[in-house]
C-alpha positions as a Markdown table, in Angstrom:
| # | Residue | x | y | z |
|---|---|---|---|---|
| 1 | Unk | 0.0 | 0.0 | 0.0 |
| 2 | Unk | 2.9 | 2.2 | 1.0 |
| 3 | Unk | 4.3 | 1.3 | -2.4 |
| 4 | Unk | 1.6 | 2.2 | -4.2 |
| 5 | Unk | 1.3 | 5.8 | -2.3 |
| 6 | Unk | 4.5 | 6.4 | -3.2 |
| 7 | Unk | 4.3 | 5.6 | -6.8 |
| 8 | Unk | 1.0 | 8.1 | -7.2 |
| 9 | Unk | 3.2 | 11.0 | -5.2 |
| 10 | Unk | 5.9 | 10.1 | -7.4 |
| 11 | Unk | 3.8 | 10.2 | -11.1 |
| 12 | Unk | 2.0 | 13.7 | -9.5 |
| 13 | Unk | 5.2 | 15.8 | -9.0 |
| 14 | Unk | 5.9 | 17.9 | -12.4 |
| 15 | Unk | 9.0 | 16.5 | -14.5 |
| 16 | Unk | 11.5 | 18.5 | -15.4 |
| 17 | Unk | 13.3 | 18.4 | -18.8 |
| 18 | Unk | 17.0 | 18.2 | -18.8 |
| 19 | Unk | 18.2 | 18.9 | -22.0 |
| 20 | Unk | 22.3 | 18.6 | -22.3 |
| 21 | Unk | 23.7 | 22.2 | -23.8 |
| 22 | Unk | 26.1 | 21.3 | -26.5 |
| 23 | Unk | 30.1 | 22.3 | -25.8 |
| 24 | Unk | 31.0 | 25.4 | -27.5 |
| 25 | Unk | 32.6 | 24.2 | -30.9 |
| 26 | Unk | 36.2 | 24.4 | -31.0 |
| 27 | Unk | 38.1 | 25.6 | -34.0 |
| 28 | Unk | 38.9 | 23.1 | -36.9 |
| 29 | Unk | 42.9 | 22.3 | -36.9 |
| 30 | Unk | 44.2 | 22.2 | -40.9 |
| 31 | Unk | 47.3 | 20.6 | -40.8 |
| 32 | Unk | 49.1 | 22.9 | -43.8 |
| 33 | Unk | 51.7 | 24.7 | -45.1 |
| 34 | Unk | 50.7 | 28.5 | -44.0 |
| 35 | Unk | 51.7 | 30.2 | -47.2 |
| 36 | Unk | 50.9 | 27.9 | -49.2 |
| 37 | Unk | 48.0 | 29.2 | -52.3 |
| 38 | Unk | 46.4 | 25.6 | -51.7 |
| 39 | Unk | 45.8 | 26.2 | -47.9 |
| 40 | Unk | 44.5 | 29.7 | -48.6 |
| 41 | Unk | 42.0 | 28.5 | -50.6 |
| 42 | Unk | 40.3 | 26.4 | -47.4 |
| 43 | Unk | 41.0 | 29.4 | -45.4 |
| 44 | Unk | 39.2 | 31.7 | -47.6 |
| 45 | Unk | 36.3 | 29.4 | -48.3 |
| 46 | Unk | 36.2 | 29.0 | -44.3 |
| 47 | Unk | 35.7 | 32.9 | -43.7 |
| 48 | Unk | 33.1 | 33.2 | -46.1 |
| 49 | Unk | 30.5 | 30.4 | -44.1 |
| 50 | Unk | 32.2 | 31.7 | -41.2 |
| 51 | Unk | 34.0 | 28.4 | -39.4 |
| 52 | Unk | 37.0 | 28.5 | -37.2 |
| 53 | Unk | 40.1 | 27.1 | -38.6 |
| 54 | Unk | 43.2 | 26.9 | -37.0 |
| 55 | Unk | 46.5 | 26.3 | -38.5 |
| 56 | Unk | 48.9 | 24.4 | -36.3 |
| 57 | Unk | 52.6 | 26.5 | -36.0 |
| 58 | Unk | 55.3 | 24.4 | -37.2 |
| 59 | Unk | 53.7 | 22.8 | -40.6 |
| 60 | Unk | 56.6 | 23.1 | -43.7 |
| 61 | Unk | 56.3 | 21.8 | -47.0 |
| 62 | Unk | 59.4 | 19.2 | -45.1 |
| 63 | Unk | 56.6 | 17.8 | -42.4 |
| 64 | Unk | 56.3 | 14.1 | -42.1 |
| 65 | Unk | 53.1 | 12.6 | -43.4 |
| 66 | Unk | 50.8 | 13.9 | -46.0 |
| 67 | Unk | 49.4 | 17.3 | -45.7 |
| 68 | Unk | 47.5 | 19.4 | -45.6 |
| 69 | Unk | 44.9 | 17.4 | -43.5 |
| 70 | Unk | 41.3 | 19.0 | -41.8 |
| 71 | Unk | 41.2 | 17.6 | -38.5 |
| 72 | Unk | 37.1 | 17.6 | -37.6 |
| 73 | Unk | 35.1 | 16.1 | -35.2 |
| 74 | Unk | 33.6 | 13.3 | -37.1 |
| 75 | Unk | 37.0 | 12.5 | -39.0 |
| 76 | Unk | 40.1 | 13.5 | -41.0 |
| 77 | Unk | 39.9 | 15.1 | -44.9 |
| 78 | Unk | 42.7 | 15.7 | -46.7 |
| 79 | Unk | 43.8 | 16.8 | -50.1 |
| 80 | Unk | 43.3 | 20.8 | -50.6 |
| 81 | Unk | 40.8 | 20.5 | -52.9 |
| 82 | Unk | 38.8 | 17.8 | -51.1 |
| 83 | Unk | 38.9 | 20.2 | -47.6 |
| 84 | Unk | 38.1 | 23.3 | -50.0 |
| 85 | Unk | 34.8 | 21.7 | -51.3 |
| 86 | Unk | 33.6 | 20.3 | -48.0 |
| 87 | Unk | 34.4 | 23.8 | -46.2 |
| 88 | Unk | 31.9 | 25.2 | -49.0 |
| 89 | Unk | 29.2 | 23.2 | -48.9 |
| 90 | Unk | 29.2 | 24.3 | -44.9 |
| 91 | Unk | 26.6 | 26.4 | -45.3 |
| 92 | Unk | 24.3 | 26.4 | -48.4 |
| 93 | Unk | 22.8 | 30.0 | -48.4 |
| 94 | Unk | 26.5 | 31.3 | -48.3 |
| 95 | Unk | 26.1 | 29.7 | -52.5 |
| 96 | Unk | 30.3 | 28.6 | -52.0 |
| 97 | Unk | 29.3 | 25.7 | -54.2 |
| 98 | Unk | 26.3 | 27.7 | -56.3 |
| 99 | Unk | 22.4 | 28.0 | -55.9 |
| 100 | Unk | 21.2 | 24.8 | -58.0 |
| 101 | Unk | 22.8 | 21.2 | -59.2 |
| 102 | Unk | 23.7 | 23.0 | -62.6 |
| 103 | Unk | 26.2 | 25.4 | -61.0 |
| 104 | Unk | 27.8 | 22.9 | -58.4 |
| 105 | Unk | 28.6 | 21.2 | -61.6 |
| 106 | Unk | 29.9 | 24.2 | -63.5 |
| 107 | Unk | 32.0 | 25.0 | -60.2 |
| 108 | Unk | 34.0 | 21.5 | -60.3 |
| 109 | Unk | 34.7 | 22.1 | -63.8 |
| 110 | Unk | 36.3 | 25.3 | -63.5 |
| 111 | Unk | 37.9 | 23.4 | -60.3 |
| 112 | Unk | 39.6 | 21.1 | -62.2 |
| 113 | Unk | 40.5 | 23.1 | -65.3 |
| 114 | Unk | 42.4 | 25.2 | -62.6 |
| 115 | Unk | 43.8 | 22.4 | -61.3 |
| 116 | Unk | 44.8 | 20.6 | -64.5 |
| 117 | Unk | 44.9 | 23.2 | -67.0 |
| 118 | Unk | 46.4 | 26.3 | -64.7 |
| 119 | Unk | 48.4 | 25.2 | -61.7 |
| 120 | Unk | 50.6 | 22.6 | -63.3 |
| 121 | Unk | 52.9 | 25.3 | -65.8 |
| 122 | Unk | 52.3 | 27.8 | -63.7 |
| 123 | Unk | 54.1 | 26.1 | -60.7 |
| 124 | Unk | 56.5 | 24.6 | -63.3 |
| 125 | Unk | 57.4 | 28.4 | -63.8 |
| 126 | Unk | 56.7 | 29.7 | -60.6 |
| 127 | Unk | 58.2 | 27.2 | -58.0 |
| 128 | Unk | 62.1 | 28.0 | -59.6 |
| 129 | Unk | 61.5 | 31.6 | -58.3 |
| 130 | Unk | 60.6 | 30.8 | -55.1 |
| 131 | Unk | 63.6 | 28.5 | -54.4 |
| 132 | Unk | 61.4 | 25.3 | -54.1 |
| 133 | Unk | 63.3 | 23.4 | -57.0 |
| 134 | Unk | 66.4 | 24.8 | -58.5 |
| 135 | Unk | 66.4 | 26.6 | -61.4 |
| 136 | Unk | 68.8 | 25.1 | -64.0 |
| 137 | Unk | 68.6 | 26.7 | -67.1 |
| 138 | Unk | 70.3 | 24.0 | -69.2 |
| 139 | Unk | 68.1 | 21.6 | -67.6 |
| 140 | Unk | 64.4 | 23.5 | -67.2 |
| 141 | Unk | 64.5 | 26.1 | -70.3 |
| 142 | Unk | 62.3 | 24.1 | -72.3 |
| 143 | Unk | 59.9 | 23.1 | -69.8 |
| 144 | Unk | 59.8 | 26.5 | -68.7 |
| 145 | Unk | 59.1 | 27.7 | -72.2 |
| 146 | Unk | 56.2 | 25.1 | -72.7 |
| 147 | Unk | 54.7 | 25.5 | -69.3 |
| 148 | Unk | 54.5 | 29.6 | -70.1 |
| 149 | Unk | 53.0 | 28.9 | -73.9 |
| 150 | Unk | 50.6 | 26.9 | -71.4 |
| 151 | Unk | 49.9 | 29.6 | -69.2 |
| 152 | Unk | 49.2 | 31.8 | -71.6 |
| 153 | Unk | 46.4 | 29.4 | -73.1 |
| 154 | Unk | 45.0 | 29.1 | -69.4 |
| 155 | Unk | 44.6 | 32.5 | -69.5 |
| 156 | Unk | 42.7 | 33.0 | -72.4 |
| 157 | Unk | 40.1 | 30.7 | -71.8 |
| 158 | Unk | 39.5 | 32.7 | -68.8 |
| 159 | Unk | 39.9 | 36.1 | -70.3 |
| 160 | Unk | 37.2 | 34.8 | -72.9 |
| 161 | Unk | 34.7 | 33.5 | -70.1 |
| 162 | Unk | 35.1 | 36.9 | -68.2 |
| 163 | Unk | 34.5 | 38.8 | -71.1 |
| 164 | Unk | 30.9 | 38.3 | -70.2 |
| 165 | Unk | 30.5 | 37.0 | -66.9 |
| 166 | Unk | 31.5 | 39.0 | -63.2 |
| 167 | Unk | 32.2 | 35.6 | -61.6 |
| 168 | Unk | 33.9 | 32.7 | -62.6 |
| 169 | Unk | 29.5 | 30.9 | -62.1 |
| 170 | Unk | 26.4 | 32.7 | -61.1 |
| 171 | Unk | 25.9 | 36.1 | -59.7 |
| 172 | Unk | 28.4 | 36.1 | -56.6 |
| 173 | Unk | 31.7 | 34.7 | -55.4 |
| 174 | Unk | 31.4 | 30.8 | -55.5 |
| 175 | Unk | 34.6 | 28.1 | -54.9 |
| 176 | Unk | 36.0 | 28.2 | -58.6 |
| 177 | Unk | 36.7 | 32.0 | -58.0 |
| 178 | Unk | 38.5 | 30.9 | -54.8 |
| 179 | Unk | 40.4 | 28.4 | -56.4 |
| 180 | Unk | 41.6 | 30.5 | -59.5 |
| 181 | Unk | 42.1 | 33.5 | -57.8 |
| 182 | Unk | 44.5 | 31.8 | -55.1 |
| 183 | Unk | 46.0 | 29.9 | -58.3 |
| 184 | Unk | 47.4 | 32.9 | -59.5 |
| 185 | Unk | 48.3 | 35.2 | -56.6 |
| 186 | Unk | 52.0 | 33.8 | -56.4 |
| 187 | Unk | 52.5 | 34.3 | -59.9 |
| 188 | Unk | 51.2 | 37.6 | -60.3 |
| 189 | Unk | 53.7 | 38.4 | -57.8 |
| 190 | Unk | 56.5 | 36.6 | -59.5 |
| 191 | Unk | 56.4 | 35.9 | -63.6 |
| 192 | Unk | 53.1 | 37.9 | -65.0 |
| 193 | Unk | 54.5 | 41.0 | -65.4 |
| 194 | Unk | 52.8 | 44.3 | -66.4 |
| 195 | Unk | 53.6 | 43.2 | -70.3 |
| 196 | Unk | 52.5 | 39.8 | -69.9 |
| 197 | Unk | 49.2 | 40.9 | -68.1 |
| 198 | Unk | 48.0 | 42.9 | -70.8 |
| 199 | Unk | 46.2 | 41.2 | -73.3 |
| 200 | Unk | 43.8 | 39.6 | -70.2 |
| 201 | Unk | 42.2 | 42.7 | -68.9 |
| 202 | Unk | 38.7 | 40.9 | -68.5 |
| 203 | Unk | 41.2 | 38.2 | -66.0 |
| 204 | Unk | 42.6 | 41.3 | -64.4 |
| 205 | Unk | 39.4 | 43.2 | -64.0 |
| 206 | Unk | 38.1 | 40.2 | -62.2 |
| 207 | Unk | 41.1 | 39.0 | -60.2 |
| 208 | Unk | 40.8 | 42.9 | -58.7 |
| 209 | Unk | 37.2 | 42.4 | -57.4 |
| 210 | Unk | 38.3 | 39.4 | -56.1 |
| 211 | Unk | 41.0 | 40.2 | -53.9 |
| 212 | Unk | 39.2 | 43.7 | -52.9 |
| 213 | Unk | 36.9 | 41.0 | -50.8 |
| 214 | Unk | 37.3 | 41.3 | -47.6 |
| 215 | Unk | 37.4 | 37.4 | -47.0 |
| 216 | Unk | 40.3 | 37.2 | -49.2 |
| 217 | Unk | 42.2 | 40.4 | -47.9 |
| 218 | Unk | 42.0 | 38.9 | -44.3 |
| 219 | Unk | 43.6 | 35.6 | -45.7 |
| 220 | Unk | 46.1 | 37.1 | -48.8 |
| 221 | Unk | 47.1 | 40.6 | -47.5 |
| 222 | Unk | 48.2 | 42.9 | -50.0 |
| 223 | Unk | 48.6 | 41.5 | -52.9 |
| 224 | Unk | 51.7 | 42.7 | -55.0 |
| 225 | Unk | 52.2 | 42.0 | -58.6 |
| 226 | Unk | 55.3 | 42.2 | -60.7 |
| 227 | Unk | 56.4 | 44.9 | -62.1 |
| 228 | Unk | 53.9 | 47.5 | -60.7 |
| 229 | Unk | 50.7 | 47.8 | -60.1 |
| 230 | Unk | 47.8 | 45.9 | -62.3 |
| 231 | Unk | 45.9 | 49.2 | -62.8 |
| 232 | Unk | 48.7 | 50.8 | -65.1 |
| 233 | Unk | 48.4 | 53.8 | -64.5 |
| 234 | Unk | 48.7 | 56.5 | -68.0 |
| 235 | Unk | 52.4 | 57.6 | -68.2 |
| 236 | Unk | 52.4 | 61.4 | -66.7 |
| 237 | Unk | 53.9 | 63.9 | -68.9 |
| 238 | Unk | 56.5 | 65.9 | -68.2 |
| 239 | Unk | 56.5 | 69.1 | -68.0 |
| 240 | Unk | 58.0 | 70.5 | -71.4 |
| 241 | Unk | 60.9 | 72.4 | -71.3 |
| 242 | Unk | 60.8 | 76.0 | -72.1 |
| 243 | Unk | 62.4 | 76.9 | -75.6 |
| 244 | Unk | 65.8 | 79.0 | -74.9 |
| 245 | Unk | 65.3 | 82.6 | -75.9 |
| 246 | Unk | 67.9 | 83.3 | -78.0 |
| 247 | Unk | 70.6 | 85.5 | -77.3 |
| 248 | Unk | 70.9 | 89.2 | -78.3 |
| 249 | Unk | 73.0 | 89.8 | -81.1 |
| 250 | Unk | 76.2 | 91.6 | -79.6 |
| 251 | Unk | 76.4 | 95.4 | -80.7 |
């Protein structure tokens, strides 16, 4: 009977919910080479669908294993382009990987023409300069000649698409301007000089938005490009010089 008191107390009292707050989320860890273009590209992407990423100190292109790795809480991604597409599809309004099926799959085509059609002879000019191989002219002058006749192709294709588009797909910045953009930032700095940059000014007028962003200013800095400025600016003219008065016949 007491039991049975007890039970009916028991089942009257009101229940109270207890719901479990989830932890704060910690940061992502990318296990990269800082200055790396490729780990730019994630770190962009990441401040756009605003996710925390931190890059562990210490991380050379000489670090054991295979980098760059994101470290998150369900598992381990790696390969740069592989972290830079999951990192965009984060957060679906953001558009990082387009509005609709049709521009996801224009996105990974523009991904992998970078990749494939871009990045290869433009490290295979670039990478000499930066002291990452060494530059021997007997050995890498004709590779260095294809891989710029290659660049120059690249760079047409996308001068032509930009002739009538403001981003690389859709109406806004999506992952193939990411990906391009960061593809070419080291050798703006380095090989495309102010001649060389000429013919593309649809490319240029586009690579300017882009880096104007304030997502990719946070991650690239100031972005300097060889031999001057990419807005040439009109040569001033001097000032011309008075013509001599001639002198006064002597008396």
């Amino acid at each position: 009977l007491k039991a049975l008191q007890f039970a009916k107390l028991r089942a009257a009292r009101p229940r109270v919910c207890r719901i479990a707050c989830p932890p704060a989320a910690m940061p992502m860890k990318l296990y990269a080479v800082p200055d790396d273009y490729k780990t730019k590209k994630a770190l962009i992407a990441a401040r756009y669908v605003g996710l925390d990423i931190e890059v562990p100190k210490g991380m050379d292109a000489k670090s054991v294993g295979r980098i760059p790795v994101l470290e998150t809480d369900e598992g381990c991604i790696f390969s740069s382009t592989a972290i830079a597409r999951y990192i965009s599809r984060i957060s679906r309004p953001v558009g990082l990987y387009g509005q609709n099926l049709i521009e996801g799959g224009m996105i990974d085509s523009w991904v992998e023409f970078c990749t494939h059609e871009l990045e290869i002879p433009l490290c295979t000019w670039v990478l000499p300069k930066m002291g990452v191989f060494e530059d021997i002219p007997e050995a890498t002058a004709c590779a260095k000649e294809r891989a710029q006749e290659d660049v120059k192709k690249a760079l047409s294709v996308l001068n032509s698409h930009l002739l009538h588009h403001t981003f690389m797909v859709g109406h806004s910045i999506t992952l193939a301007d990411i990906a391009v953009c960061c593809a070419l930032v080291d050798g703006m700095g380095l090989v495309l000089d102010a001649e060389f940059r000429k013919p593309y000014g649809n490319l240029m007028r586009w690579f300017n938005l882009c880096i104007a962003q304030p997502e990719f200013k946070a991650v690239l800095g100031e972005v300097k490009f060889c031999g001057g400025s990419a807005k040439e600016a009109a040569p001033k003219k001097g000032k011309e010089a008075a013509p001599k008065k001639e002198a006064a016949p002597k008396k």
